[in-house]
C-alpha positions as CSV (number, residue, x, y, z in Angstrom):
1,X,251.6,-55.2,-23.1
2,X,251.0,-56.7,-19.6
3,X,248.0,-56.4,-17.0
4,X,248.2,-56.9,-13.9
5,X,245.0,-58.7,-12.4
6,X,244.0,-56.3,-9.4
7,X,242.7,-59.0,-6.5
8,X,239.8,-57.7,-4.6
9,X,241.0,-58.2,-1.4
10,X,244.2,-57.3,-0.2
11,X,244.6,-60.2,2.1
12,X,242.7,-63.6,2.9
13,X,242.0,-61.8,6.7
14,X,240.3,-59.1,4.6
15,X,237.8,-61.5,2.1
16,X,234.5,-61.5,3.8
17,X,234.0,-64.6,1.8
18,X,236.5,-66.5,4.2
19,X,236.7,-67.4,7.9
20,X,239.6,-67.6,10.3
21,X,239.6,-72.1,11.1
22,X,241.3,-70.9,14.6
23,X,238.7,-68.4,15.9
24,X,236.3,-71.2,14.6
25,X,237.5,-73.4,16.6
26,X,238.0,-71.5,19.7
27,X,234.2,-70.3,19.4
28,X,233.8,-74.2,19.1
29,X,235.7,-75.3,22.2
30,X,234.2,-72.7,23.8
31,X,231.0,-73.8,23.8
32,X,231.5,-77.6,24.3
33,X,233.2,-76.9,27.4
34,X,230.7,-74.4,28.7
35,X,227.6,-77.2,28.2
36,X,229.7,-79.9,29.8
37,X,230.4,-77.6,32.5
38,X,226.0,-76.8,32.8
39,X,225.6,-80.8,32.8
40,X,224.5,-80.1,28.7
41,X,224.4,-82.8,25.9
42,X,226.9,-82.2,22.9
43,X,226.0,-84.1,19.3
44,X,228.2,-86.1,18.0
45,X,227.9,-83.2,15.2
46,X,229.4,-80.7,17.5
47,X,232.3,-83.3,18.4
48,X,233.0,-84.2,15.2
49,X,233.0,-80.2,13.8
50,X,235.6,-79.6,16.2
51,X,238.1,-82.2,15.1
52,X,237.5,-81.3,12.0
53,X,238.7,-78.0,12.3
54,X,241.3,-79.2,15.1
55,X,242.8,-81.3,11.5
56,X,242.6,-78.2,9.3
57,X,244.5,-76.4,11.8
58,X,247.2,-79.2,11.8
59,X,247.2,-78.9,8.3
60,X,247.7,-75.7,8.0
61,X,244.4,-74.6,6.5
62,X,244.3,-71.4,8.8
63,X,241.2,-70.0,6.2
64,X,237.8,-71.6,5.2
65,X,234.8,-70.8,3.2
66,X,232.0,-69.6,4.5
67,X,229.6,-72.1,2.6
């Protein structure tokens, strides 16, 4: 006799547990853009979140944890 393992969520769009990398990173650019346009500072922190998601994008890591 088999079992089937059920998963909890449907989909990975569905798991609370995971985030979409390219909304992410549009929320991301987004607001870079919008303090360089006000004359704003952006960390190095900021910078370096974005190409980070900008590489798991390319590699086609289209989910990420939310930890």
């Amino acid at each position: 006799m088999t079992s089937a393992i059920t998963p909890r969520y449907p989909n990975a769009a569905s798991d609370p547990r995971l985030s979409n990398t390219a909304d992410k990173w549009r929320t991301l650019n987004r607001q870079i853009r919008d303090k360089e346009w006000n004359g704003e500072p952006v960390t190095n922190a900021e910078r370096d979140k974005l190409a980070t998601l900008k590489k798991d994008l390319n590699d086609d890591k289209h989910y990420t944890p939310n930890f």
